[in-house]
DOLO-768090 format. One record per residue: residue number from 0; residue in three letters; x, z negated, y negated of N, C-alpha, C, O in turn. Coordinates in steps of 0.02 Angstrom, whole numbers, plus 50000, padded with zeros to 5 digits. Each point is the difference from the previous one (the first is absolute). Example, Ala and Ser with C-alpha at 12.3 -4.5 7.8 and 13.67 -1.06 7.14 Angstrom:
(rec 0,Ala,(50660,49610,50284),(49955,50000,49941),(50045,50000,49940),(50052,49967,50001))
(rec 1,Ser,(49930,50069,49946),(50042,49997,49941),(49961,49963,49945),(50025,49992,49945))
***
This chain:
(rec 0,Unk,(49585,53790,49966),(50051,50032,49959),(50037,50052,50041),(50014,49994,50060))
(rec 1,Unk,(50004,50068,49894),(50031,50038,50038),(50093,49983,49995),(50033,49966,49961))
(rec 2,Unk,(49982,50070,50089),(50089,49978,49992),(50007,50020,49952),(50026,49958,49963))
(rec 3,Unk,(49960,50105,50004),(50045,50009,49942),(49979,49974,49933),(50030,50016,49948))
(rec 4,Unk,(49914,49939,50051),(49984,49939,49975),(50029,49931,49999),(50005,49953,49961))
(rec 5,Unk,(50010,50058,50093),(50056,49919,50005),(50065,50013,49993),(50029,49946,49989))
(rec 6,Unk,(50011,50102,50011),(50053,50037,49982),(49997,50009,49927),(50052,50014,49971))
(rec 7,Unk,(49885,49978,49991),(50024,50002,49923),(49984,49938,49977),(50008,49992,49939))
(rec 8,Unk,(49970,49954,50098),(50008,49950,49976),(50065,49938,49992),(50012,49951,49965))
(rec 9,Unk,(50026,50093,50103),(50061,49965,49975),(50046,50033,49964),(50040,49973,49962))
(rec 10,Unk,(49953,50093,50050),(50049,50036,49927),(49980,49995,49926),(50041,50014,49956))
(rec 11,Unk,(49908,49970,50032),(49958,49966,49918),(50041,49944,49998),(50037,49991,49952))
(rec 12,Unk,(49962,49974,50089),(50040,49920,49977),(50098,50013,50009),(50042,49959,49981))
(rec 13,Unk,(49969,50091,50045),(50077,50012,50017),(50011,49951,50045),(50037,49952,49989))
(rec 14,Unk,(49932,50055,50062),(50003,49932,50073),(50046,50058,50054),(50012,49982,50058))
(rec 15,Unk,(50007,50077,49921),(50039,50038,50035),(50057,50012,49971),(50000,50035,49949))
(rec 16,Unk,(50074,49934,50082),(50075,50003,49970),(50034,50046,50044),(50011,49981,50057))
(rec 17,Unk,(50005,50073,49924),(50039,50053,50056),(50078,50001,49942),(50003,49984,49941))
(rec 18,Unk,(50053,50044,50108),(50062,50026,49974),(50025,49945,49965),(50024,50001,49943))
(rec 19,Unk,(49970,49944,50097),(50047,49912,49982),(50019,49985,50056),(49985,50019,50056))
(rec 20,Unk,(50065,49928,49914),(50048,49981,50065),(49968,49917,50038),(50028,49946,49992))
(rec 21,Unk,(49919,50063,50041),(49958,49929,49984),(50028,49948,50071),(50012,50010,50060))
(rec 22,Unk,(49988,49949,49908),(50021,49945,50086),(49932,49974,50007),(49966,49979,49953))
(rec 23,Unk,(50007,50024,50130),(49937,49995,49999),(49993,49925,50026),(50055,49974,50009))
(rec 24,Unk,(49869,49969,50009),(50026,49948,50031),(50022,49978,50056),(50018,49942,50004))
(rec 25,Unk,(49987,50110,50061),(50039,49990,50063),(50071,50022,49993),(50035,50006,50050))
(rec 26,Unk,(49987,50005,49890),(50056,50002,49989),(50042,50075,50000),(50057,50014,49981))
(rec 27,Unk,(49895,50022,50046),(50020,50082,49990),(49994,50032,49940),(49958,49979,49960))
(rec 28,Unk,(50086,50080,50023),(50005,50033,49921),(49955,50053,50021),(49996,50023,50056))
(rec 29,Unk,(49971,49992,49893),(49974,50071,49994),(49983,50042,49933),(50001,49972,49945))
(rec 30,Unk,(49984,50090,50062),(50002,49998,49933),(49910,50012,49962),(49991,50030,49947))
(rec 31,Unk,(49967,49947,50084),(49926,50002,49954),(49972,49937,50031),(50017,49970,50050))
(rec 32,Unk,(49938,50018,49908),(49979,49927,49994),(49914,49997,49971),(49978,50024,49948))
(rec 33,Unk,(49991,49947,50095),(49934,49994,49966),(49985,49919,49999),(50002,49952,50039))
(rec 34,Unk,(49979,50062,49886),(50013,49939,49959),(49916,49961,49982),(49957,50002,49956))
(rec 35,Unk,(50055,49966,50108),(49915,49975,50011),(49980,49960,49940),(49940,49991,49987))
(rec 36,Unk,(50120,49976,49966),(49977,49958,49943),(49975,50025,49943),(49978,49966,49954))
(rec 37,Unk,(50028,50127,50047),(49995,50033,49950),(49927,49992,49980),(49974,49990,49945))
(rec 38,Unk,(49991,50018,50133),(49938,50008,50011),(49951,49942,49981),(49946,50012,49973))
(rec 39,Unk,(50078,49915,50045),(49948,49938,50008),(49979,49997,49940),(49939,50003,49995))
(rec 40,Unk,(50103,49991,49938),(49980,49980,49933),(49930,50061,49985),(49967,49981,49951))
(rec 41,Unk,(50007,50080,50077),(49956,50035,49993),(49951,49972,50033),(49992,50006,50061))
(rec 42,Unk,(49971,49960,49901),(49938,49950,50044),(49953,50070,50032),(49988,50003,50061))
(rec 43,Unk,(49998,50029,49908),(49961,50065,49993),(50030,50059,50049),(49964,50044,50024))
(rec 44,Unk,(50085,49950,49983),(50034,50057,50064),(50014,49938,50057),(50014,50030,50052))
(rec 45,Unk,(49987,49937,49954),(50012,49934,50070),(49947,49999,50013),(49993,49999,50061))
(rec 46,Unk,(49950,50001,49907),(49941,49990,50015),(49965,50057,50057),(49972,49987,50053))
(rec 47,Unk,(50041,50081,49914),(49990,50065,50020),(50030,49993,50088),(49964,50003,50050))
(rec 48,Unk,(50105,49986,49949),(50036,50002,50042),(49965,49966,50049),(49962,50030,50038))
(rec 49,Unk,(50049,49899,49968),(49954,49962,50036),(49922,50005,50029),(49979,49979,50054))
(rec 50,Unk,(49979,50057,49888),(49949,50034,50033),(49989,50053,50045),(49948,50014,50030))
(rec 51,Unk,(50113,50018,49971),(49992,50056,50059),(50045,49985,50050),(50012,50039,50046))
(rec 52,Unk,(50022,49889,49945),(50030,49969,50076),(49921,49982,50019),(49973,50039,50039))
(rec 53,Unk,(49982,49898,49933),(49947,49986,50022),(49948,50058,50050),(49979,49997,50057))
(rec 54,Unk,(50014,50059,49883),(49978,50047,50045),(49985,50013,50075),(49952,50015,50036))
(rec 55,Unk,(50140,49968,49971),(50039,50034,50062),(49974,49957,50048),(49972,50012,50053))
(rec 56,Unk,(50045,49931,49915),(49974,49935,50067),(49924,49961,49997),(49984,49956,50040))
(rec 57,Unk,(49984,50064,49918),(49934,50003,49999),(49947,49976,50065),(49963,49951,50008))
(rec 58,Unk,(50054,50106,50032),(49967,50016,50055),(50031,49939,50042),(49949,49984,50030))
(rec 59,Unk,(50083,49987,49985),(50056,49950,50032),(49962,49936,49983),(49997,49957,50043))
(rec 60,Unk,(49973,50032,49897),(49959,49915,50005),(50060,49962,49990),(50005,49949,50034))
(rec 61,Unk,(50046,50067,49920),(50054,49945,49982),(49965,49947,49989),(49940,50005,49990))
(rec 62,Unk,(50097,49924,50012),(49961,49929,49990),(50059,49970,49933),(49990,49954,49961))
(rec 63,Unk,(50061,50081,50044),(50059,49974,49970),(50035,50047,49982),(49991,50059,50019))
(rec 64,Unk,(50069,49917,49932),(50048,50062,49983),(50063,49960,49985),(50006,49967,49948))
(rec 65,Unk,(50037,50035,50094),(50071,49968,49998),(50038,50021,49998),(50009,50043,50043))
(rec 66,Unk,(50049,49944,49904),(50064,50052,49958),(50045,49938,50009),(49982,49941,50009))
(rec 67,Unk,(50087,50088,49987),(50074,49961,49977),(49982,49989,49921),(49966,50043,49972))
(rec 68,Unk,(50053,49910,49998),(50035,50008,49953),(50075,49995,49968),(50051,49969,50014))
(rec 69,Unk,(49929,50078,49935),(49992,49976,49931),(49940,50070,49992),(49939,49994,49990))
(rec 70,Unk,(50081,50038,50014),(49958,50065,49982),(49935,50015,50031),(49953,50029,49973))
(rec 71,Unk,(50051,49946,50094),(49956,50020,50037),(49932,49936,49999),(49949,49992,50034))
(rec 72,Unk,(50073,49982,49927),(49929,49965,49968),(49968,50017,49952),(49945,49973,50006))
(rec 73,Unk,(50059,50074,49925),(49969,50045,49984),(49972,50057,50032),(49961,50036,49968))
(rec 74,Unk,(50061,49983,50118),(49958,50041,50022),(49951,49974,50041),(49951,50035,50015))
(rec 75,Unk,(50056,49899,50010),(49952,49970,50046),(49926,49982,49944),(49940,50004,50015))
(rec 76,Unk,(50088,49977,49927),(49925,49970,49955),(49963,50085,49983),(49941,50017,50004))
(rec 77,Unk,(50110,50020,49980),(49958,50082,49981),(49959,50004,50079),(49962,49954,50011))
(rec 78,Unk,(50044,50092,50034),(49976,50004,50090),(49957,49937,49991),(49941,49999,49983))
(rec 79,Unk,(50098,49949,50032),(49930,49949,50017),(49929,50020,49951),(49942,50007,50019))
(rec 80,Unk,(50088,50000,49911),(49924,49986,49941),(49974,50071,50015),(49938,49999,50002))
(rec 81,Unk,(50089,50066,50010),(49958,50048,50016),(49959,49995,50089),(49949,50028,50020))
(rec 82,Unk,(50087,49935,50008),(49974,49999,50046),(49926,49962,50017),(49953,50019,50035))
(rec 83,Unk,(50058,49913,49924),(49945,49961,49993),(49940,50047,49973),(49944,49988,50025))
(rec 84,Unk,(50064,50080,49912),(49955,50018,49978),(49964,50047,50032),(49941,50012,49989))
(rec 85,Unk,(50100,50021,50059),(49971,50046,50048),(49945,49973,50075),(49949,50019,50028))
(rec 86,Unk,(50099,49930,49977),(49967,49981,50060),(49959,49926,49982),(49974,49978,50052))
(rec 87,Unk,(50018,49994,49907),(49945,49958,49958),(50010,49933,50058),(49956,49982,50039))
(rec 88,Unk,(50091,49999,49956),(50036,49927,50019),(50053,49975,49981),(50034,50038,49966))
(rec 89,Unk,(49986,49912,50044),(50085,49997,49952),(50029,50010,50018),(49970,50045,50030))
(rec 90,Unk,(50103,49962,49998),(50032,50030,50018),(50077,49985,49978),(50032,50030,49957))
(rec 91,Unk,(49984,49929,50072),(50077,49941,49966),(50068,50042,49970),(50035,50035,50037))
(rec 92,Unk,(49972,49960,49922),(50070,50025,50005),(50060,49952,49965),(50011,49981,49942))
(rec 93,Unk,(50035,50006,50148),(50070,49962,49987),(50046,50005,50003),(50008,50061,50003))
(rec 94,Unk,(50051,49909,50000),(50064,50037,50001),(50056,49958,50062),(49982,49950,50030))
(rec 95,Unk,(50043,50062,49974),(50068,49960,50052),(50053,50013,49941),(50011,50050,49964))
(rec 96,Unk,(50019,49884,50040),(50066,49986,49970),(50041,49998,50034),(49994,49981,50058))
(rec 97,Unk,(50089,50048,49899),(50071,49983,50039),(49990,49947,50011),(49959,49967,49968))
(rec 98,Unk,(50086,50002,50093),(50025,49945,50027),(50096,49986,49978),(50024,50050,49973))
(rec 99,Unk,(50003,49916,50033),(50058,49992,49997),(50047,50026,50048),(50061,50009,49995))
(rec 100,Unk,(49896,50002,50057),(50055,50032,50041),(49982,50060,49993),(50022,50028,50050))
(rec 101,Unk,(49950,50012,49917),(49987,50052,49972),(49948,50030,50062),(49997,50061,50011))
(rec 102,Unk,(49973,49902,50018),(49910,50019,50028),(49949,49993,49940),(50004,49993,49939))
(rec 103,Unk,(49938,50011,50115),(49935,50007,49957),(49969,49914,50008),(50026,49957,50035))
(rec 104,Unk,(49922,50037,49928),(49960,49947,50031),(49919,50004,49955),(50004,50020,49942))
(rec 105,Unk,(49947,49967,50076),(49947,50002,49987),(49979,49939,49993),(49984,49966,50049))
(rec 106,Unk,(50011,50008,49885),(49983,49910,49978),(49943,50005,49931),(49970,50046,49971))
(rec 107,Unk,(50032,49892,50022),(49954,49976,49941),(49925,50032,50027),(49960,50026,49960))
(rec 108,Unk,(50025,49967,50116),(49938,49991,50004),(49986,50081,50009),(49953,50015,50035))
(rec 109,Unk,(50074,50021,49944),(49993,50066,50034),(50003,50013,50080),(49967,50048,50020))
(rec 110,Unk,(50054,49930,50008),(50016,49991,50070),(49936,49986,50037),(49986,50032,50051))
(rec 111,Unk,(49972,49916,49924),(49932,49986,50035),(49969,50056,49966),(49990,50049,50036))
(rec 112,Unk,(49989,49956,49894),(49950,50052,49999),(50030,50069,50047),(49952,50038,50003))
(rec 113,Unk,(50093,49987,50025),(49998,50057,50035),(49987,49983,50065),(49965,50037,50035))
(rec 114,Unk,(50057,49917,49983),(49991,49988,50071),(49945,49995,50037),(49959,49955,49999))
(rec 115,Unk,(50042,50117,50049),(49956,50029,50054),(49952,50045,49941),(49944,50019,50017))
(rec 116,Unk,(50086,49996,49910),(49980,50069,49975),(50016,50066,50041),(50033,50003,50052))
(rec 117,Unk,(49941,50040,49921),(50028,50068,49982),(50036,50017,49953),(49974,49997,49944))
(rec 118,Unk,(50101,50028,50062),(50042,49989,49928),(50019,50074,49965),(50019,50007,50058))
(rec 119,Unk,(49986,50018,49928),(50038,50062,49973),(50075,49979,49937),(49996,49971,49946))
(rec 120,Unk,(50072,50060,50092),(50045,49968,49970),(50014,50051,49949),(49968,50052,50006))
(rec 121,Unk,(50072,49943,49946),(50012,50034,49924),(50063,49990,49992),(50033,49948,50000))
(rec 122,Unk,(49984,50123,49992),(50104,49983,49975),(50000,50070,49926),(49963,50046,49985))
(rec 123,Unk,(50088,49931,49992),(49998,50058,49931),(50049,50066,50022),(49984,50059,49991))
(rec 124,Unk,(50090,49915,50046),(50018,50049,50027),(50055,50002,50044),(50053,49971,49989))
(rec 125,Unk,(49933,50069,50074),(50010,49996,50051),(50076,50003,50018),(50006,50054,50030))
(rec 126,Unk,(50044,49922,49968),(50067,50043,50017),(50005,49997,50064),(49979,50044,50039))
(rec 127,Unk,(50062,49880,49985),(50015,49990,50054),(49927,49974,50053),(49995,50013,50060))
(rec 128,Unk,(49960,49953,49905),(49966,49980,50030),(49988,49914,50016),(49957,49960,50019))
(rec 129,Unk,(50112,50043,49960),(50022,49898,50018),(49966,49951,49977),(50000,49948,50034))
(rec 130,Unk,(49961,50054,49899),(49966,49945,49984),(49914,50008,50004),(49964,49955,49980))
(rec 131,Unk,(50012,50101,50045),(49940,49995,50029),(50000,49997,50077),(49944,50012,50024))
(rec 132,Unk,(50089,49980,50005),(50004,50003,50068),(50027,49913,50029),(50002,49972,50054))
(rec 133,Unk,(50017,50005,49866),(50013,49921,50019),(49924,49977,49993),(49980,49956,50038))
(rec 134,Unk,(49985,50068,49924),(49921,50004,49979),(49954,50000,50043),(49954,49959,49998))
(rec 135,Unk,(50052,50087,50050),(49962,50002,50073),(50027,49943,50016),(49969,49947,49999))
(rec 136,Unk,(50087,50058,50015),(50008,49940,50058),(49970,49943,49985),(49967,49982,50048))
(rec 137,Unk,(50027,49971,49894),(49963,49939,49971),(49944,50032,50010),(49976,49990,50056))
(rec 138,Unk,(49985,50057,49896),(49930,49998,49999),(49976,50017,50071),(49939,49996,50009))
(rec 139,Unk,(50110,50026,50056),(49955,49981,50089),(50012,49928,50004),(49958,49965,50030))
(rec 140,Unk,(50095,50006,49942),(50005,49932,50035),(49955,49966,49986),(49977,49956,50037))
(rec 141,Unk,(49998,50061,49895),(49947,49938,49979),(49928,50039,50007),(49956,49998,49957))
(rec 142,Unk,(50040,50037,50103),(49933,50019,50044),(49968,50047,49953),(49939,49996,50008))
(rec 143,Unk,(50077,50049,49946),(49972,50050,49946),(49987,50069,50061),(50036,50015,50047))
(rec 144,Unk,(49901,50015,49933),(50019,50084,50048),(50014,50030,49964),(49955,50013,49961))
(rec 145,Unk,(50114,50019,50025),(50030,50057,49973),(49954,50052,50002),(49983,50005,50059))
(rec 146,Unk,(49988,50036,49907),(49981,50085,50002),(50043,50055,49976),(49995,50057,50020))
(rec 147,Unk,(50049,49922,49934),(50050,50029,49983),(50041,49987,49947),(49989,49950,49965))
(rec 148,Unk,(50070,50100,50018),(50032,49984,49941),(50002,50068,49949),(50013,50055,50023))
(rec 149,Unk,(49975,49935,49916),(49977,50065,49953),(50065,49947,49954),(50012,49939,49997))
(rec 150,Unk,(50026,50136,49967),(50055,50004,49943),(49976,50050,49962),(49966,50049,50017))
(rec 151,Unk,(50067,49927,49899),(49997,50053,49970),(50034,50052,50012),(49976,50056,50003))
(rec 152,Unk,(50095,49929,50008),(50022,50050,50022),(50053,49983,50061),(50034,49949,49995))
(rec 153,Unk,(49974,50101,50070),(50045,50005,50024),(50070,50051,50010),(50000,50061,50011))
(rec 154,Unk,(50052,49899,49983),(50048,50043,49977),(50060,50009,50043),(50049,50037,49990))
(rec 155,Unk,(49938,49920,50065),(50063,50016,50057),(49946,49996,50057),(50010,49954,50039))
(rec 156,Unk,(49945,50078,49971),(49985,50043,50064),(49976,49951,50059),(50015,50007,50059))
(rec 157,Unk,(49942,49937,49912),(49989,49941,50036),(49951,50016,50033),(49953,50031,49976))
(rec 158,Unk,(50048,49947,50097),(49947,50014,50040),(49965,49924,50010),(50019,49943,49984))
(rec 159,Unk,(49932,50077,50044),(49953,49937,50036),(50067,49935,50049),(50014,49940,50000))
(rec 160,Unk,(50010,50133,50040),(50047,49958,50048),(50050,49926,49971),(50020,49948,50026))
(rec 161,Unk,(49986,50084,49909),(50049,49988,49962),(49999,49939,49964),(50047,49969,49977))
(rec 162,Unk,(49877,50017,50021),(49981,49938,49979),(49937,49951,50028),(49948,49977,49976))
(rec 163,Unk,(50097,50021,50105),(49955,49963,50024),(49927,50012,50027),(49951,49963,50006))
(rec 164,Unk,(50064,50124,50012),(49942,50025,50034),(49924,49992,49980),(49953,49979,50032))
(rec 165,Unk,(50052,50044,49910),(49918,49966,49975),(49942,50050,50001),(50021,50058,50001))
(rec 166,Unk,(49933,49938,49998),(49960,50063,50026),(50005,50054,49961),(49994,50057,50023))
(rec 167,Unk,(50018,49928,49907),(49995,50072,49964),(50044,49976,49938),(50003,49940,49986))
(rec 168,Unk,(50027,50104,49982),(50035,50025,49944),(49992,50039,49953),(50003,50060,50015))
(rec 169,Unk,(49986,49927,49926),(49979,50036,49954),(50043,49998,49943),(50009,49943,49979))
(rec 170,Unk,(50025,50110,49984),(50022,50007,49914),(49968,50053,49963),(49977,50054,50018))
(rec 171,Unk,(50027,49907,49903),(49970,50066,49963),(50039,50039,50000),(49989,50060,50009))
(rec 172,Unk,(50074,49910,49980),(50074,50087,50002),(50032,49986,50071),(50014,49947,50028))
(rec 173,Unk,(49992,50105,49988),(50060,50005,50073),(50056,50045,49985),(49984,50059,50009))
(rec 174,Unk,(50076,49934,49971),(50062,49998,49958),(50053,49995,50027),(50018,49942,50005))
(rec 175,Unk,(50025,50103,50021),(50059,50006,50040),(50055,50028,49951),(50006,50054,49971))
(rec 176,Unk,(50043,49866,50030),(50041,50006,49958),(50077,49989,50049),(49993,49983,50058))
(rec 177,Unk,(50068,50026,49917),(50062,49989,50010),(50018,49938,49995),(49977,49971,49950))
(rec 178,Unk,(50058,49994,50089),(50015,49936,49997),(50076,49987,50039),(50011,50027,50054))
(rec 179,Unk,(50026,49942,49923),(50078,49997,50041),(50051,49928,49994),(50021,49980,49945))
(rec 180,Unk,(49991,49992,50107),(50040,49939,49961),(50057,50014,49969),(50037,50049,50006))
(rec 181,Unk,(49968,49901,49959),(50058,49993,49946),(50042,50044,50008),(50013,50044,49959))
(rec 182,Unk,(50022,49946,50115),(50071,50015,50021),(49969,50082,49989),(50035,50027,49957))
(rec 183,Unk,(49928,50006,50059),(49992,50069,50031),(49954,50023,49924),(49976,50057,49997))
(rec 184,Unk,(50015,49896,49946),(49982,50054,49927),(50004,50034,49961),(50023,49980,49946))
(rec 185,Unk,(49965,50059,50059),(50074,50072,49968),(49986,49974,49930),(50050,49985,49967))
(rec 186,Unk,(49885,50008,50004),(50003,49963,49922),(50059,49948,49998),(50033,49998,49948))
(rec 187,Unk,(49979,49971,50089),(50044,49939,50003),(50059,50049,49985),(50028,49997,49945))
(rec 188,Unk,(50000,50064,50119),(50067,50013,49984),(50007,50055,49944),(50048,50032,49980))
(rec 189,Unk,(49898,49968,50007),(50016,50039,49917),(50000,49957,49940),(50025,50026,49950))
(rec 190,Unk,(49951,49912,50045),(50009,49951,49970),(49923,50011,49938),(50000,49992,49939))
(rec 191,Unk,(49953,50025,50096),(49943,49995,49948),(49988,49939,49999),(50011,49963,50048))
(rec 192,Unk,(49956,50012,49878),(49992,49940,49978),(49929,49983,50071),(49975,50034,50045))
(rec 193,Unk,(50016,49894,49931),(49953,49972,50049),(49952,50007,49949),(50027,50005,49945))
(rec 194,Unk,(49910,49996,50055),(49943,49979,49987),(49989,49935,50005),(50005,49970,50053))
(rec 195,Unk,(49976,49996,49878),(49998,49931,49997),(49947,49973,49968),(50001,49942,49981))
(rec 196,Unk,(49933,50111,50009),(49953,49999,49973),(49955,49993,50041),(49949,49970,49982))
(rec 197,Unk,(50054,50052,50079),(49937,49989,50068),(50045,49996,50070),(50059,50015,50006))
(rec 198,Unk,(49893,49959,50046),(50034,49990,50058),(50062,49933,49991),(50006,49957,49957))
(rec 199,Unk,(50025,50054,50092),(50065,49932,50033),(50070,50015,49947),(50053,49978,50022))
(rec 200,Unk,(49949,50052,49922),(50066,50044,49960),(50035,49952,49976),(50058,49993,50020))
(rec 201,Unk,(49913,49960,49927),(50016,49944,49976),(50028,49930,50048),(50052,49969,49990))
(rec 202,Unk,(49902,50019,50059),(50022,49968,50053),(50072,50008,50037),(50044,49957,50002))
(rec 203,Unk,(49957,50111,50029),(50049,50063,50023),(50067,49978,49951),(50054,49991,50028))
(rec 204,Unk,(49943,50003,49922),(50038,50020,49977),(50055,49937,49981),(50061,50006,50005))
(rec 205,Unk,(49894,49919,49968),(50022,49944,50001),(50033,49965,50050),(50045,49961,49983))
(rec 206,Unk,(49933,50050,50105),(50025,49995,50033),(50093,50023,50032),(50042,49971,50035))
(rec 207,Unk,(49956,50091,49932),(50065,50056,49977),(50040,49948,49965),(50054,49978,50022))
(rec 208,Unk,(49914,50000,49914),(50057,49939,49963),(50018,49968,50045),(50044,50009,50042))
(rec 209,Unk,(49911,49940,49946),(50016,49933,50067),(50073,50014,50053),(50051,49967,50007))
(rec 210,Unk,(49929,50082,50016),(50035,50006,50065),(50065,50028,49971),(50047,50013,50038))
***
């Protein structure tokens, strides 16, 4: 696929929100938002998508494909099933769950099938970096070889370094957006409404009561 092929696949679904006041989930405002949920319900464009991550890592002999969830388990079963078809073996795809202390953990038997794979990890989109980089850390502990980590999109400028040094990095969009805390959001001191339709807004905002 060419970029400006994958660039109209998320503007067909409106998975691109610019000129809102959005609270994102590390807790910074900004004002555009790509709205990875726009996208999953398109079995037929996720599908697309995922085949030209496979593509990418093709050549690499993935054994596995391990995502966070909630989301990022619809991208591990897309990658894994194109992957299996290219390279004509199976080719697992699992996920790591939150923990309570708000880590990762790799259970229900996923943990042995990767262990002493080849893994390729899957995130939908990149901000800070924080919950795929809790991702590495479990999937080395439990003896997986990382080859890399591929996003749909990255949007705060995440490097390799950034998440745990992994050999390679890949997004379909690379997306440099504005981001500012609370205290320092000029949306905030102009008093634009929050966005409470995507992203942390609704959350953001209940917390405001409370307190």
């Amino acid at each position: 696929m060419t970029q400006q092929e994958i660039e109209k696949i998320f503007e067909e679904v409106g998975a691109v929100i610019t000129n809102s006041h959005i609270v994102y989930t590390s807790g910074k405002h900004g004002t555009a938002y790509i709205n990875k949920d726009a996208v999953y319900p398109h079995t037929e464009k996720i599908s697309a998508l995922c085949g030209e991550i496979a593509d990418r890592f093709v050549s690499e002999k993935p054994e596995a494909v391990v995502a966070p969830a909630l989301g990022g388990i619809i991208l591990s079963q897309w990658i894994a099933h194109h992957l299996t078809e290219k390279l004509g073996y199976p080719v697992y795809g699992v996920y790591a769950e939150k923990t309570d202390s708000d880590g990762f953990v790799i259970k229900r038997g996923y943990d042995e099938l990767i262990r002493g794979k080849k893994v390729l990890l899957a995130e939908d989109v990149l901000t800070t970096g924080g919950s795929i980089k809790k991702v590495v850390e479990v999937t080395r502990a439990i003896g997986a070889t990382i080859l890399g980590v591929v996003a749909l999109c990255n949007r705060g400028d995440i490097s390799t370094a950034d998440i745990g040094n992994v050999p390679r990095l890949d997004a379909l969009l690379n997306i440099s957006l504005d981001s500012w805390d609370e205290t320092d959001c000029p949306m905030c001191a102009q008093g634009v409404p929050i966005n409470t339709a995507v992203g942390k807004g609704k959350e953001f905002l209940a917390k405001k009561q409370v307190s």
